[in-house]
DOMAR-512924 format. One record per residue (C-alpha): residue number from 1; residue in one letter; x, y, z. Coordinates in pm, 1 decimal, padded with zeros to 6 digits. Layout:
BEGIN
[NUM, A, [X, Y, Z]]
...
END
This chain:
BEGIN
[1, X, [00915.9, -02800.0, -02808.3]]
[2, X, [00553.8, -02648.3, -02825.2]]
[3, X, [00641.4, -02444.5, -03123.9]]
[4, X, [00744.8, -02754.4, -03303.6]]
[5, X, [00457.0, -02922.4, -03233.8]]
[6, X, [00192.4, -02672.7, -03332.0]]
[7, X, [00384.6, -02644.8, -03656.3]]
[8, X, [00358.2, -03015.3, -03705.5]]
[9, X, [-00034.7, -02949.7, -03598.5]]
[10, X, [-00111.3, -02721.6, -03854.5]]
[11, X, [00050.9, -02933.6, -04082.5]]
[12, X, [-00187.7, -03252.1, -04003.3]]
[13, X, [-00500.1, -03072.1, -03938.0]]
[14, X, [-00523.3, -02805.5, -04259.3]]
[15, X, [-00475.3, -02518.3, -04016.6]]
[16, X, [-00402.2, -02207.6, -04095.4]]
[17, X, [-00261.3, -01982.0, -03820.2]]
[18, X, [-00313.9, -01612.1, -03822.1]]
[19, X, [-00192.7, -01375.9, -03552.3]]
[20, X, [-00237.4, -01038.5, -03524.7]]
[21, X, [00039.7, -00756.0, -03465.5]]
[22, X, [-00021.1, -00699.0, -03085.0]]
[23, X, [00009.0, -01081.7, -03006.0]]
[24, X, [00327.8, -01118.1, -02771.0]]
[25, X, [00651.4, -01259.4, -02992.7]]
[26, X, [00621.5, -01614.2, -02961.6]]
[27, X, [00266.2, -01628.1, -03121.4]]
[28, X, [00397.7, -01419.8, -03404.4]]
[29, X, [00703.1, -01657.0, -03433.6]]
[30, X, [00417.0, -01905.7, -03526.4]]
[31, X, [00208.1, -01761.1, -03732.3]]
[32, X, [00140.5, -01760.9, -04111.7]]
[33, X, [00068.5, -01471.0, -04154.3]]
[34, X, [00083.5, -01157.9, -03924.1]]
[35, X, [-00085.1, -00832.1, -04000.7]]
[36, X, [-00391.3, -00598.1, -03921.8]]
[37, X, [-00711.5, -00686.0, -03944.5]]
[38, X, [-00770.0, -00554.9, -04286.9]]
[39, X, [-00475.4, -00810.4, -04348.1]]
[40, X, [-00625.7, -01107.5, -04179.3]]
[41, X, [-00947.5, -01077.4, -04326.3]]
[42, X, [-00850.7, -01045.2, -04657.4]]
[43, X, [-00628.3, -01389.8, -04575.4]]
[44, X, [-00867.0, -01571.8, -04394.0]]
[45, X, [-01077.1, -01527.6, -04720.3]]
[46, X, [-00844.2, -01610.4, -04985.8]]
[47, X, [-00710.1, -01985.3, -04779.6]]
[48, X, [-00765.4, -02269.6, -04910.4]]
[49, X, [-00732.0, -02423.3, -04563.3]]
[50, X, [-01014.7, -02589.8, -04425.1]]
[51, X, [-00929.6, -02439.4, -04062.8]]
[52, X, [-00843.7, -02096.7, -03969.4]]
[53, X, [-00699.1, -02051.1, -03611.2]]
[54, X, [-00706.8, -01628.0, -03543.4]]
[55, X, [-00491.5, -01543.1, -03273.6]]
[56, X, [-00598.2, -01188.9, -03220.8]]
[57, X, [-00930.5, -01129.0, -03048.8]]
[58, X, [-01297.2, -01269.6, -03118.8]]
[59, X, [-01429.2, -00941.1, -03395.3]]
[60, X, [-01143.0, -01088.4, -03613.7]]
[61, X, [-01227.6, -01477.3, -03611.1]]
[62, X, [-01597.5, -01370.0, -03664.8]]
[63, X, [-01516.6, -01158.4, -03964.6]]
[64, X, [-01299.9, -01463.7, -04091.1]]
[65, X, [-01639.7, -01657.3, -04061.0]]
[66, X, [-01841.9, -01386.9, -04200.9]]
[67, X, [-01652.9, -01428.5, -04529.1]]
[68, X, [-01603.3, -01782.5, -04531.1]]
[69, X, [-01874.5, -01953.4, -04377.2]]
[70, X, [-01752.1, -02321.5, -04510.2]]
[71, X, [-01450.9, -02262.9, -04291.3]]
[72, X, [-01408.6, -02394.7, -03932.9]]
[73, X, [-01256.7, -02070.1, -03753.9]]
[74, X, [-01096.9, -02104.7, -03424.5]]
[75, X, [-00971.1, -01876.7, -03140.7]]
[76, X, [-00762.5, -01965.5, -02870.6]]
[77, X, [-00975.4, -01808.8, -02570.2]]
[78, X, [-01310.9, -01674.9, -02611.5]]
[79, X, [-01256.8, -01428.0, -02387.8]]
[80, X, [-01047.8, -01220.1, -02599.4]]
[81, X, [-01274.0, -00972.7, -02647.6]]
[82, X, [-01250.0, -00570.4, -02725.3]]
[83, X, [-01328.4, -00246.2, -02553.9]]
[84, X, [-01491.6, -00090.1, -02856.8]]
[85, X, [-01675.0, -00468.0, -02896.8]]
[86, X, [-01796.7, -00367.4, -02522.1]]
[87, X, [-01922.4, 00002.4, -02554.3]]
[88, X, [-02111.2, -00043.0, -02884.8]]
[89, X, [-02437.2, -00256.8, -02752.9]]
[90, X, [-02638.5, -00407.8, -03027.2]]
[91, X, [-02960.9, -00263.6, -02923.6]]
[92, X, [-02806.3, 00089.5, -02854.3]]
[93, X, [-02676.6, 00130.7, -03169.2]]
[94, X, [-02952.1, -00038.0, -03315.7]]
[95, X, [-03140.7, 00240.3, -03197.2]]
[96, X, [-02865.1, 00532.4, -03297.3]]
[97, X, [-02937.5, 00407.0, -03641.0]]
[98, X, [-03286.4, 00399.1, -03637.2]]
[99, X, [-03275.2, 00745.2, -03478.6]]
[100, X, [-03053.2, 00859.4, -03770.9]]
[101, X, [-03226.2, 00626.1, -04086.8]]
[102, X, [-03061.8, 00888.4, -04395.4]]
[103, X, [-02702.8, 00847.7, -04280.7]]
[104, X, [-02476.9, 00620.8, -04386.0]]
[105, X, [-02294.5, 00421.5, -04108.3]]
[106, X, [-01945.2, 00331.6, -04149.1]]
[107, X, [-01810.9, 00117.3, -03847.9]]
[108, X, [-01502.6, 00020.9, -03805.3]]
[109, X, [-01399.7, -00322.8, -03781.5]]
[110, X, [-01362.3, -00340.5, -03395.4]]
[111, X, [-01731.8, -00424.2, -03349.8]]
[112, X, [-01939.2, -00780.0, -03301.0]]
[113, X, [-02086.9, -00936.6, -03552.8]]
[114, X, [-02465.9, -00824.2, -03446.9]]
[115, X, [-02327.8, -00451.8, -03488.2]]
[116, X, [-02180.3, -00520.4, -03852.1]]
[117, X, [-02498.7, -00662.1, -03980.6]]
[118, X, [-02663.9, -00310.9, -03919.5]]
[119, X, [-02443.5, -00110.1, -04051.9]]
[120, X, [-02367.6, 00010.4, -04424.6]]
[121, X, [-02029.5, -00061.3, -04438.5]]
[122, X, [-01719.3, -00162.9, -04204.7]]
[123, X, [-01368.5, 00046.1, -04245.1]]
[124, X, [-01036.0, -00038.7, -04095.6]]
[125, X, [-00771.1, 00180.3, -03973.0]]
[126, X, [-00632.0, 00099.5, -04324.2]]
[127, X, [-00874.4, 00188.0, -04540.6]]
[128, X, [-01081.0, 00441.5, -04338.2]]
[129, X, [-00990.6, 00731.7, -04539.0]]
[130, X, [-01043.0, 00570.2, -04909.7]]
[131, X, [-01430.4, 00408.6, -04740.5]]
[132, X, [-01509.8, 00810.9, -04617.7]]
[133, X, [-01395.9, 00897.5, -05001.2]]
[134, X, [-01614.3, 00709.5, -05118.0]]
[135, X, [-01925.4, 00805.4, -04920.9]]
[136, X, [-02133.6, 01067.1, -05161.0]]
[137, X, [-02105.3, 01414.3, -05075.1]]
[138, X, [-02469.0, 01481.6, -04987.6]]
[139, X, [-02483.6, 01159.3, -04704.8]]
[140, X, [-02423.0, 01244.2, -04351.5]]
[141, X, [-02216.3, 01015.9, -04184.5]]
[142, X, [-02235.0, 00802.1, -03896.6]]
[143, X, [-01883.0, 00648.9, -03742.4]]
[144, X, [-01862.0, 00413.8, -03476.7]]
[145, X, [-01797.0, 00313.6, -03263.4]]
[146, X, [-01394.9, 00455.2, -03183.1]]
[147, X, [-01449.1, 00814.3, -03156.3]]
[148, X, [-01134.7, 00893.1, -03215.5]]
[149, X, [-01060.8, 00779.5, -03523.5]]
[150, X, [-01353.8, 00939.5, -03601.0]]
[151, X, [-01291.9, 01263.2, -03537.5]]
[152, X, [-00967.4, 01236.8, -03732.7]]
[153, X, [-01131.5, 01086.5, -04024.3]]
[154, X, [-01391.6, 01371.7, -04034.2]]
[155, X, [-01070.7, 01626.4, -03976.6]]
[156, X, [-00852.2, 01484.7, -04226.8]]
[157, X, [-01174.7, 01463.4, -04483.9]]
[158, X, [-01334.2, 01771.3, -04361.7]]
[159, X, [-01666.6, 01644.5, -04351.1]]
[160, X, [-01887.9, 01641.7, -04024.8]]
[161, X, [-01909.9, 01279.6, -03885.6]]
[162, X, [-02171.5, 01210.9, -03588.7]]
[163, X, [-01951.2, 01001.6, -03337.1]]
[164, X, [-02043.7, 00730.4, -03166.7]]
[165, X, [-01873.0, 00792.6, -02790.5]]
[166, X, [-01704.6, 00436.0, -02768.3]]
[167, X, [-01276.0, 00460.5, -02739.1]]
[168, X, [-00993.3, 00145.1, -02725.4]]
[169, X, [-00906.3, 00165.1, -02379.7]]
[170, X, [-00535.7, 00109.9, -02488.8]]
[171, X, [-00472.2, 00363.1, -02706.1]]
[172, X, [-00673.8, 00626.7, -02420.8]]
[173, X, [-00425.5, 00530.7, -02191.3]]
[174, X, [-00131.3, 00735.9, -02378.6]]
[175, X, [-00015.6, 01077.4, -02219.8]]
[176, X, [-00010.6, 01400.1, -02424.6]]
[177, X, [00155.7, 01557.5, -02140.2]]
[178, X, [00429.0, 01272.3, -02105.7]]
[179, X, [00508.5, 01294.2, -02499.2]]
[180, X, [00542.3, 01591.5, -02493.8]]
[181, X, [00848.0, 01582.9, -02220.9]]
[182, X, [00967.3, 01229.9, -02417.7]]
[183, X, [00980.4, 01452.4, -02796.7]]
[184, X, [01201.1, 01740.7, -02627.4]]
[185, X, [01413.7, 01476.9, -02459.9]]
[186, X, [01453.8, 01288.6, -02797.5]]
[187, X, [01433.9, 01616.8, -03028.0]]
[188, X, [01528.9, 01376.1, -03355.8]]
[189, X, [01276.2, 01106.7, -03365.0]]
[190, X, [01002.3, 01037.9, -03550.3]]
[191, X, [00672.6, 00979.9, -03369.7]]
[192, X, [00425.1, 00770.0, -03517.5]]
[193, X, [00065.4, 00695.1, -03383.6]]
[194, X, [-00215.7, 00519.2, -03378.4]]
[195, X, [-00517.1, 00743.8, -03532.8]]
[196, X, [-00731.5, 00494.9, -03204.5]]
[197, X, [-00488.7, 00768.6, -03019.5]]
[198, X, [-00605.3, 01077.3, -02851.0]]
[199, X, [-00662.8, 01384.2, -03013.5]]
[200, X, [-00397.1, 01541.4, -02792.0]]
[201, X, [-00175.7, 01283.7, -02878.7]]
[202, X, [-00206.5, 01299.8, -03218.0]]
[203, X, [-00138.1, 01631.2, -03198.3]]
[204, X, [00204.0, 01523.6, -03157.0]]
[205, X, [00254.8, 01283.9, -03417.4]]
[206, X, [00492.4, 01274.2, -03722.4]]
[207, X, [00290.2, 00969.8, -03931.2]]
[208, X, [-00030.1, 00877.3, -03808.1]]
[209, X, [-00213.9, 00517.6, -03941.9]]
[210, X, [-00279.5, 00196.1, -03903.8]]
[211, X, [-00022.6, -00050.1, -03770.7]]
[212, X, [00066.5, -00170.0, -04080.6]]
[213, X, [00117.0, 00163.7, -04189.0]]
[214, X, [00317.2, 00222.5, -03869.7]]
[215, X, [00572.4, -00073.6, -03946.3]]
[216, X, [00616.9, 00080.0, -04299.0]]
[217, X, [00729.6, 00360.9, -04161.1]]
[218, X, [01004.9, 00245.1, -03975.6]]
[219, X, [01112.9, 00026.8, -04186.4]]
[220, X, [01152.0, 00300.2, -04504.7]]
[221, X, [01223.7, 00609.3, -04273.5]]
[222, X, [01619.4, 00572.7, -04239.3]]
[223, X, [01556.1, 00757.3, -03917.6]]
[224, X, [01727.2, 00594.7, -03631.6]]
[225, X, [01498.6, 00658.9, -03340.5]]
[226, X, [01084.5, 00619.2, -03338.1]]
[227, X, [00834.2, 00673.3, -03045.1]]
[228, X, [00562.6, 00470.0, -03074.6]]
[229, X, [00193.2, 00542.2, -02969.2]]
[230, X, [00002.3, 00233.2, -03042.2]]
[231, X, [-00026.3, -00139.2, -02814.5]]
[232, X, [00325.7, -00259.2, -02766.8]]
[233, X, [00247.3, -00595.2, -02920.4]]
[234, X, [00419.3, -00420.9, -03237.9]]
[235, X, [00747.2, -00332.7, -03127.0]]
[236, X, [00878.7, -00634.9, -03194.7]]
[237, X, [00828.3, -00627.7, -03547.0]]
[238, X, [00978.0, -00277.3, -03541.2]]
[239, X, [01284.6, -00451.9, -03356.2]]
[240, X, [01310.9, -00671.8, -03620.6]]
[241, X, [01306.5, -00502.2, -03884.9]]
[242, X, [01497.8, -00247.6, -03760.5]]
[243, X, [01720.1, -00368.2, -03505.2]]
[244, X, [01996.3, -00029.9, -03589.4]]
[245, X, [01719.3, 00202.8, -03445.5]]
[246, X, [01578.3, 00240.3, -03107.4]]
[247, X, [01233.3, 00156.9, -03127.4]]
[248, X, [01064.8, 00370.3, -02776.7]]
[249, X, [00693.0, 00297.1, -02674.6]]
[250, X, [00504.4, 00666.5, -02602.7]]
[251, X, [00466.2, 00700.9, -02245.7]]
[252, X, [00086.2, 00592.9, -02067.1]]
[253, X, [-00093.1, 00793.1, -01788.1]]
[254, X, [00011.1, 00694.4, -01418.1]]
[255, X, [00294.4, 00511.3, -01372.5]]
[256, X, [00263.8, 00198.1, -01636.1]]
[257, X, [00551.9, 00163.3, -01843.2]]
[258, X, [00384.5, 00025.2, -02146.5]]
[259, X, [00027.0, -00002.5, -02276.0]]
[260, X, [-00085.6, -00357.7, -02349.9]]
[261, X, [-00419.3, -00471.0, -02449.9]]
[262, X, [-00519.6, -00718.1, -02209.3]]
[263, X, [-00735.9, -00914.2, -02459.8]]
[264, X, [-00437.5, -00995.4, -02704.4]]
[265, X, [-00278.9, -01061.9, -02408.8]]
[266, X, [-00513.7, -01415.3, -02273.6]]
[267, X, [-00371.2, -01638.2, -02589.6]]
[268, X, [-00089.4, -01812.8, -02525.5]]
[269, X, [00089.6, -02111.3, -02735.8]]
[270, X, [-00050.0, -02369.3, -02470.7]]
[271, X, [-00393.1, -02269.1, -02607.8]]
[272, X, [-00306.3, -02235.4, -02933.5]]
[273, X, [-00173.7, -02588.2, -02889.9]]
[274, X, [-00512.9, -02726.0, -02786.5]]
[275, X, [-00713.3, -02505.5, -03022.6]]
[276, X, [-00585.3, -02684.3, -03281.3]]
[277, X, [-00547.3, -03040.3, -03158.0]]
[278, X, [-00912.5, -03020.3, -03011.6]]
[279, X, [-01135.5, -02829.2, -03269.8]]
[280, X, [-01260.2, -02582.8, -03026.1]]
[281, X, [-01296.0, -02289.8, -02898.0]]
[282, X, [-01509.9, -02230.6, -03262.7]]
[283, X, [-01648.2, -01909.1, -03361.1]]
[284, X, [-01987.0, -02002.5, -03524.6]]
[285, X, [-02254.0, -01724.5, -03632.4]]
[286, X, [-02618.1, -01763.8, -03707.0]]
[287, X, [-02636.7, -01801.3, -04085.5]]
[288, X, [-02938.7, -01505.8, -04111.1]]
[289, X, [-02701.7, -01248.8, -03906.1]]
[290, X, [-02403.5, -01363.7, -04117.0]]
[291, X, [-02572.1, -01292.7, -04414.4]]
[292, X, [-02639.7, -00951.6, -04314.4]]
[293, X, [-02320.9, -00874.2, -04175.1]]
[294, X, [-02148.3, -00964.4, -04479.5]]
[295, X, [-02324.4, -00706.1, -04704.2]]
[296, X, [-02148.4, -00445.9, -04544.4]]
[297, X, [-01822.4, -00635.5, -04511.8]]
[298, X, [-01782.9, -00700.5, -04882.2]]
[299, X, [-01845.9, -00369.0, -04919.8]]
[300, X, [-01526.6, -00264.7, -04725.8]]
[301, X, [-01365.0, -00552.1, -04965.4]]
[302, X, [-01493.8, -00382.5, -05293.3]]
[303, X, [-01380.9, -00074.4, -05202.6]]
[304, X, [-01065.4, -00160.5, -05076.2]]
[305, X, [-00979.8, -00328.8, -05417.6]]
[306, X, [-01141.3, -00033.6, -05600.7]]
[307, X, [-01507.4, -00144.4, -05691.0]]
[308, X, [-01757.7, 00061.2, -05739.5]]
[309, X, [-02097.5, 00005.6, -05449.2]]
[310, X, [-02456.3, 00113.2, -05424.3]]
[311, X, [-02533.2, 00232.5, -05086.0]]
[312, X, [-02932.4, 00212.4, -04930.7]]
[313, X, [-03122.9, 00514.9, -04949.6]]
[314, X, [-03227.4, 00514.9, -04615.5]]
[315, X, [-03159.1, 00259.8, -04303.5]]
[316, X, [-03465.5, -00035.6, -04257.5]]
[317, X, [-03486.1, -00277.8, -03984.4]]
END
């Protein structure tokens, strides 16, 4: 069997395979570790393998690399890429920052590489809210590029944000209108979302956070029924960890019946296979633009595990 076979891969070749929650069931079934990316990164970093295999999409495996350059880091298709990766153009926001040089830019981990090393410091939907804490008061803020969770960061914080206008075009996809209808035909269960969501999704939500965060919740809430607004890759951890409660995936515009993000969606365990066995496709980064995107990734680290940071006075470039 493939599966065996890739185990007996990883085995011989020092691989370590990550996967990411919206990867379809099998991949998970094969994984190390599965988790979000605040997750992977931190366990990309901490291996002691000398090859990482990330089966998520391409921002991940390059922030695996960022942190551990001595690493050979490995995707399964280079085309898994990301919406937010598309709508934030290096030069563009290159040029937002310039155009804004006292703020402080926080951008969130769905971003390239070239878009990390200009900004001050990357968040996840993890730790979003303790990165804004620890912004001073008297900074303005710049969030890219997922408006969205923007706008609920500077809600939930209170503090005015200027958004960049880039949005997952998963988590867009969800229906206020069609939730609404679901949550009065399901009056007892607990919806939980995505903050990548909506606005007028949110609106709707019970728990709203990352999907870790999301999993957490069904798993402690002794609720028996949970509508879901995030990719769908995650209901199978939800399935399995809750297999007495029905697990029901919020309703998308038009007539879809589930939202799935096509980039997650291009690895398979045939390419996984030969990712491994063959070395390639490699993520590799220029060593200059890794250096600079890792200023503001370790900052995300050192906050995360409760460090104190300087920030710059002003942007330069």
């Amino acid at each position: 069997m493939i599966t065996d076979r890739i185990e007996q891969l990883k085995k011989d070749t020092d691989t370590l395979l990550l996967a990411h929650f919206y990867e379809e069931s099998d991949i998970q079934g094969v994984a190390d570790h599965i988790g979000d990316s605040l997750k992977l990164a931190q366990w990309g970093q901490k291996s002691e393998a000398s090859t990482i295999l990330m089966a998520g999409v391409v921002f991940m495996a390059e922030s695996i690399k960022i942190l551990s350059p001595e690493k050979t880091v490995l995707v399964p298709d280079l085309n898994a890429g990301c919406s937010l990766v598309e709508h934030s153009p290096f030069e563009k926001y290159l040029q937002w920052r310039k155009d804004n040089p006292t703020g402080i830019c926080i951008t969130y981990i769905n971003s390239s590489a070239a878009v990390k090393s200009i900004s001050d410091v990357i968040c996840t939907s993890s730790n979003s809210e303790k990165i804004v804490n620890s912004i001073p008061k008297d900074r303005p803020i710049l969030f890219g590029p997922d408006k969205n969770l923007g706008r609920y960061l500077s809600k939930k914080s209170g503090r005015e944000f200027k958004l960049w206008p880039g949005a997952c075009e998963v988590h867009v996809l969800f229906s206020a209108k069609k939730l609404f209808t679901l949550k009065k035909e399901h009056p007892e269960a607990i919806v939980i979302a995505h903050p990548e969501c909506m606005e007028e999704v949110l609106q709707y939500a019970d728990v709203i956070g990352s999907t870790s965060r999301l999993l957490e919740e069904v798993v402690n809430n002794p609720a028996k029924k949970f509508i879901v607004a995030t990719e769908d890759g995650i209901l199978h951890n939800m399935r399995e960890m809750r297999p007495d409660a029905e697990i029901i995936q919020a309703p998308a515009e038009g007539s879809c019946a589930c939202n799935q993000c096509p980039y997650m969606k291009l690895n398979n365990l045939e390419k996984i296979e030969l990712a491994i066995k063959n070395k390639t496709p490699e993520v590799t980064l220029d060593e200059n633009l890794r250096k600079k995107a890792l200023i503001p990734l370790q900052r995300m680290m050192d906050i995360t595990d409760g460090k104190s940071v300087t920030w710059p006075d002003r942007f330069e470039y």
